[in-house]
N, C-alpha and C positions, 0 to 999 in steps of 0.2 A: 259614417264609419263607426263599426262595433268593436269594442274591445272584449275579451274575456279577462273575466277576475281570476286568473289563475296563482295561487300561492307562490312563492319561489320554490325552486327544487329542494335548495337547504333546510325552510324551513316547514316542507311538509316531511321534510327527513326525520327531523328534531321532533315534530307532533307525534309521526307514529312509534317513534321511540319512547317518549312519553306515555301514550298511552300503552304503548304492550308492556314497559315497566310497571303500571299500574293495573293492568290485568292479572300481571306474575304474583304481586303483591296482593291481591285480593283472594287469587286461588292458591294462594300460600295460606292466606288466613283463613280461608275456609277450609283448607286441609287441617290446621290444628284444632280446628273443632268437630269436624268428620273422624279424624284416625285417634284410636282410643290412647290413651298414654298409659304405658306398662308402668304399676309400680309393685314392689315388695315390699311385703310387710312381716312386720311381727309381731308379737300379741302385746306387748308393751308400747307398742308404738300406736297399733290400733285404741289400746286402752286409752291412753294417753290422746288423741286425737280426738275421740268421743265423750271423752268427761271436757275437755277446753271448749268444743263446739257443740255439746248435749243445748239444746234449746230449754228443755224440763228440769238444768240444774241452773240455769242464770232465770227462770222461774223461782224454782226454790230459792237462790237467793235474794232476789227481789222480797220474798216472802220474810227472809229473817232480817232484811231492812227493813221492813215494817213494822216486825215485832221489835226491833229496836228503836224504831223512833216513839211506839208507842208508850215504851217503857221508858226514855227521854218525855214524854208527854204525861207519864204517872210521876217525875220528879218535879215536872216545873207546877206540880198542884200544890207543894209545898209553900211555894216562894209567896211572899206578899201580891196582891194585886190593888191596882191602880187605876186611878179616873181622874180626869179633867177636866172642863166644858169650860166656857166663854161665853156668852150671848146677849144680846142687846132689846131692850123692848122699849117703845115707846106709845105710849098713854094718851088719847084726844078725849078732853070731859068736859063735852056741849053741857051738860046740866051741873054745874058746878057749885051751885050754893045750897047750904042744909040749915034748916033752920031749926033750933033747939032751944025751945022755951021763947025766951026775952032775947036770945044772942044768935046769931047767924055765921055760920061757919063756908067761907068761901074758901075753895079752892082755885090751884091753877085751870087751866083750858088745856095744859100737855102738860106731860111728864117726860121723864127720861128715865130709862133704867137699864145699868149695866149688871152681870152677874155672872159671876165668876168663880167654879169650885174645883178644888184640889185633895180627892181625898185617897186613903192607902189601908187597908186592911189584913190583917192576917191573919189565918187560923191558927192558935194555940196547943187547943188541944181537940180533938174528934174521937176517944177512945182508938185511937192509933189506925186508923180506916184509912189514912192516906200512905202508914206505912204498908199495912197491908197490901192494900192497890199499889205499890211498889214491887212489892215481892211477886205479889201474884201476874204482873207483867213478865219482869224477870225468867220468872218460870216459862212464861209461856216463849218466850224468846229463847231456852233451850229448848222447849218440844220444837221449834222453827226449825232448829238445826239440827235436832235429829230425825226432823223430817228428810232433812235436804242429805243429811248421810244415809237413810236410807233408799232414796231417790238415787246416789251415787251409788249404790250396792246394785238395782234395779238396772242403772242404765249400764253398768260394768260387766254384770251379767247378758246383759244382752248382748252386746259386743263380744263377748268370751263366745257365745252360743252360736250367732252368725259365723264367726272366725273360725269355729270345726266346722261346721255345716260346711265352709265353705272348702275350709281345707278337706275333707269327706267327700267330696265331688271332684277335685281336682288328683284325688287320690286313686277315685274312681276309675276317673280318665287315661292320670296314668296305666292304669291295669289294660285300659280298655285297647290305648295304643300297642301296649306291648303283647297284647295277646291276636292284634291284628297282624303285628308283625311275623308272629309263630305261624297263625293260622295261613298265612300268604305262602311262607314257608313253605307249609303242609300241603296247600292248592297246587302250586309249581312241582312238587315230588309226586303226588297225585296225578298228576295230570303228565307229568313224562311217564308213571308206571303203567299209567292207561295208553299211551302212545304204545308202550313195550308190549301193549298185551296184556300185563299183569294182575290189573284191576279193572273193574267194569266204570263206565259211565257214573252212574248211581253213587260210585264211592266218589268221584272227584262232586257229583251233584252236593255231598253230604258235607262236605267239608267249605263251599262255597256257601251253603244256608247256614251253616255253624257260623259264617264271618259275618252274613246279611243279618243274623240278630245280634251279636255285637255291637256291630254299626249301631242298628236300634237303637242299644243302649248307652252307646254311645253320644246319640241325638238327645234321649231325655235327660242323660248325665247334661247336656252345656247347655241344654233350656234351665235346667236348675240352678246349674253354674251363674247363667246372665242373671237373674232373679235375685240370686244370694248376694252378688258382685252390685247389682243397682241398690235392693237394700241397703249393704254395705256400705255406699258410697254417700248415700243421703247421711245415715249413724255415724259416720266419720267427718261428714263436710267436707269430702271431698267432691272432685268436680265429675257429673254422672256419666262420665265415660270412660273414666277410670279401669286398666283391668288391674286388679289386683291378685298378686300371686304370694303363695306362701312356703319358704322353704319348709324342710322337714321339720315336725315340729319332734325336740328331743322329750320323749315323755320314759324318762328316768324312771323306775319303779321305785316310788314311794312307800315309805316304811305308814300302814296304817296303824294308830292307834285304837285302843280298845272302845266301845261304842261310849262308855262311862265319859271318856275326854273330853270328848266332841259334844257329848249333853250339856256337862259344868260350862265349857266354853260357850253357848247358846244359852244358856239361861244367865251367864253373865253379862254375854256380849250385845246380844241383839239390840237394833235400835227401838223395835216395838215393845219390847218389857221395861226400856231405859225411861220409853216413854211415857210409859203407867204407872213407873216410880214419879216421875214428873208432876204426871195428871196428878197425883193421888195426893204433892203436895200442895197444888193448885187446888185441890179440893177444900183441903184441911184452911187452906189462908182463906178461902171464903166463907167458910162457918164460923173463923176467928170474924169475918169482916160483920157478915149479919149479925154476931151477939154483939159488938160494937155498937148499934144500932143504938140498944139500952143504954149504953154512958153518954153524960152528959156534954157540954162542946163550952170551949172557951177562946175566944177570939178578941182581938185589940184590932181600933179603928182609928184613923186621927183626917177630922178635915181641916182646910182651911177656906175661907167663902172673903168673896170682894161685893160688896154691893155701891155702886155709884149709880148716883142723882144727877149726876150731870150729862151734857151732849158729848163731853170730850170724854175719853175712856180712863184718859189718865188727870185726873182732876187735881185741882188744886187741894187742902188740905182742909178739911170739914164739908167735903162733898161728896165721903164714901166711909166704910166703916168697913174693918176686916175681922172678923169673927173666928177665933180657931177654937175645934175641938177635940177633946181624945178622951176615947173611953173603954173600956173593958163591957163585952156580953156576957152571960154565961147564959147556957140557954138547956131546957133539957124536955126533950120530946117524950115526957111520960106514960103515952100512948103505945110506945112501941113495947111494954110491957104487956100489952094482951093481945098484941097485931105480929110480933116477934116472932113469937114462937114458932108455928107453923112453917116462917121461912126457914128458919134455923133446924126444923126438922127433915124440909124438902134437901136442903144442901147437905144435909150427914147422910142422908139416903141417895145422893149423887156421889158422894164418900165413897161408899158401900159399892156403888155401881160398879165406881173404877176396879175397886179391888179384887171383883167377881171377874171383870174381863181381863183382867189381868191374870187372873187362875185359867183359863179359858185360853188365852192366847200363848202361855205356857205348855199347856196342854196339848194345843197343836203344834208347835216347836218341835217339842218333844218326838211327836208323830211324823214330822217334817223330815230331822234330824234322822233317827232310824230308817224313815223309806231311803233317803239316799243315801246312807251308810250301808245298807244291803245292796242298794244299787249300784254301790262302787265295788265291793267284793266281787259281787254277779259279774263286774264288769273285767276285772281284773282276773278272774277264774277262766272266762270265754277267749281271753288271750291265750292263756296257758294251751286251753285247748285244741286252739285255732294252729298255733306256732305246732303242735303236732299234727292236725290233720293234715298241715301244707306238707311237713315234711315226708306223710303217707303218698298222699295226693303227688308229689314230686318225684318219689320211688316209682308208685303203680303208671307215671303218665311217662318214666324211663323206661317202664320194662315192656310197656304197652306200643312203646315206638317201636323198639328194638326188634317188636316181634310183627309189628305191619311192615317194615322193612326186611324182614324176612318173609312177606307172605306168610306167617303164621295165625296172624289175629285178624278181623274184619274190621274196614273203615269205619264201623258202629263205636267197637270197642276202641280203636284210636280217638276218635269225635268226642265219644263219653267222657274219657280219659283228660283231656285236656277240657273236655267243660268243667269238669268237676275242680281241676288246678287254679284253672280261672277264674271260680266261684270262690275258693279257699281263700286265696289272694287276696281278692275285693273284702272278704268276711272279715279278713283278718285288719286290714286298713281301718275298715269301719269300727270294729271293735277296739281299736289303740284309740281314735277318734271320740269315739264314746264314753272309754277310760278316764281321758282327757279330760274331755266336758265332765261326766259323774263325779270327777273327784272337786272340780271347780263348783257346782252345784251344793256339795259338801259342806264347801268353805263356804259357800253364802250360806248356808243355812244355819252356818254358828256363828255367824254376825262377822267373820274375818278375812270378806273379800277383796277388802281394800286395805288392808292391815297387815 
């Protein structure tokens, strides 16, 4: 007689319940990482997200930890240094007897020897080379950090430049939808006047390719969209499915200063000139370092030595002897009197270097500073002009309907009409966009983007 393994009914009940719970829960989880997550942003927010998760400024700081432990490693050259040692030796002397003259001098067959030294030294004086090598760390531990505040300007900027680009696209799109929606408009009225008689074929055809390029541009607008948006999302740290959207940005008309302002600001502010002052006094402490070279040095030593004769280390009393010593060097390397010089000449001519590229990188500031100073005007004029062509462009695409709707004008002249609105529109978006950005380009470029 055969039986079947058949489950209870309850408890194949409970299994499939089980596992379709665990199916729900898997295809839940795979949904949160398929479907993108909407977020909005703002430019503060963005800024702010990309300097805490910039990977290139916890670099940079890494780097001004270095230069501070180095300059921690130029103080402790200062302090006294120290040594110890312990060690044991012993002696086997197969030939042990010496004979001299009339008398014969034997020794043992072994020996024992402990030894034992404790010494401390300290440099007095070096013609001041270790204060220097102090300073000149120092120094170099602020060019660290204004490396790394120029690195924040760098990566602020780029974040500012993504965030129109992106906002520019999505502005784009706006246009793109809302001129679908006209043109749909236009297809439907079109197409009942052809129904009436009133228009040919042709004219409803003109108005349907009017929409199909659009569309077009509307495909390459959200290919660019995705791009700026994944960009975006790596430079923020955020997670790469992110879509990010951005309300209006208020771009207030800004009172520009004279181009004079914005110079003094840049040749004061910049971190690349901050840094030439730096280098330059880096320079100067090395020339102090190498004439150094020629003074003479004064240092104090103090040892003290254990010497035992016996097996045992710590012997009894007349079977070791402890010797201490302390003394003053002075020492003076009167060679470096005709070996000197030439360093001492190579390091004023490193001097000299810094100060040239410091006139040099001035130079281009300057030229920096004025392109986008003109570039912000330019930018800010193209508005003016733009806010009037729309207002043209929104008259002539009024007066252009009124009169296809009258059968007075051809579906050319309507189609024109509103390409020309649509183009204004877009123009205009992108030019506020660019305003935007040229005026922030501005401010980096006088050193006060993060300031």
């Amino acid at each position: 007689m055969t039986t079947n393994n058949i489950p209870p009914k309850p408890l194949l009940t409970k299994t499939l319940k089980a596992a379709g719970c665990m199916a729900l829960a898997l295809i839940l989880f795979a949904a949160q990482g398929v479907f993108a997550q909407d977020r909005a942003i703002t430019l503060d927010e963005a800024l702010k997200l990309g300097i805490a998760n910039s990977k290139v400024l916890k670099l940079s700081q890494s780097r001004i930890d270095q230069a501070v432990s180095q300059y921690e490693q130029a103080k402790d050259r200062s302090l006294p240094t120290g040594k110890a040692s312990f060690g044991y030796n012993r002696a086997q002397i197969p030939a042990n007897s010496l004979k001299l003259g009339q008398e014969t001098l034997n020794l043992p067959t072994s020996a024992n020897a402990w030894l034992g030294t404790v010494s401390v030294n300290q440099l007095i004086w070096a013609g001041n080379k270790l204060r220097y090598a102090r300073e000149s760390t120092m120094l170099l531990t602020e060019v660290a950090r204004l490396d790394a505040d120029n690195d924040k300007d760098q990566i602020s900027y780029a974040i500012i430049n993504a965030y129109y680009n992106l906002y520019k696209v999505l502005q784009s799109k706006k246009v793109v939808d809302q001129n679908l929606v006209t043109i749909d408009a236009q297809i439907k009225q079109a197409q009942r006047f052809f129904d009436q008689g009133l228009v040919t074929k042709n004219d409803v055809l003109r108005f349907q390719l009017q929409r199909s390029n659009i569309e077009l541009n509307g495909i390459d607008l959200e290919n660019n969209r995705k791009i700026i948006n994944y960009n975006m999302n790596i430079l923020l740290g955020l997670p790469e499915n992110t879509q990010l959207s951005i309300a209006q940005i208020n771009e207030a008309s800004r009172e520009i200063a004279p181009l004079t302002a914005y110079l003094d600001t840049a040749l004061t502010s910049r971190p690349e000139l901050r840094q030439a002052d730096v280098r330059a006094k880096v320079a100067d402490v090395n020339v102090k370092s190498i004439k150094a070279n020629l003074s003479p040095t004064l240092s104090a030593s103090g040892s003290a030595y254990y010497v035992g004769i016996a097996a045992n280390p710590i012997p009894k009393n007349g079977n070791y002897i402890t010797p201490i010593s302390l003394g003053l060097t002075l020492g003076w390397d009167f060679g470096a009197l005709w070996t000197n010089k030439n360093k001492v000449k190579q390091a004023q001519l490193e001097r000299e270097e810094v100060s040239i590229n410091k006139g040099i990188t001035a130079d281009n500031i300057r030229n920096e500073v004025n392109q986008n100073y003109q570039n912000y005007k330019t930018a800010l004029d193209k508005i003016t002009l733009l806010q009037t062509s729309i207002a043209q462009a929104q008259e002539n695409n009024r007066i252009l309907e009124n009169k296809y709707r009258s059968n007075i004008s051809s579906s050319i002249d309507r189609a024109d009409a509103q390409t020309l609105l649509y183009q204004a529109e877009i123009n205009l978006e992108l030019a506020k966009a660019d305003a935007g950005l040229a005026y922030y380009t501005l401010l980096k470029s006088t050193g006060k983007l993060n300031k």
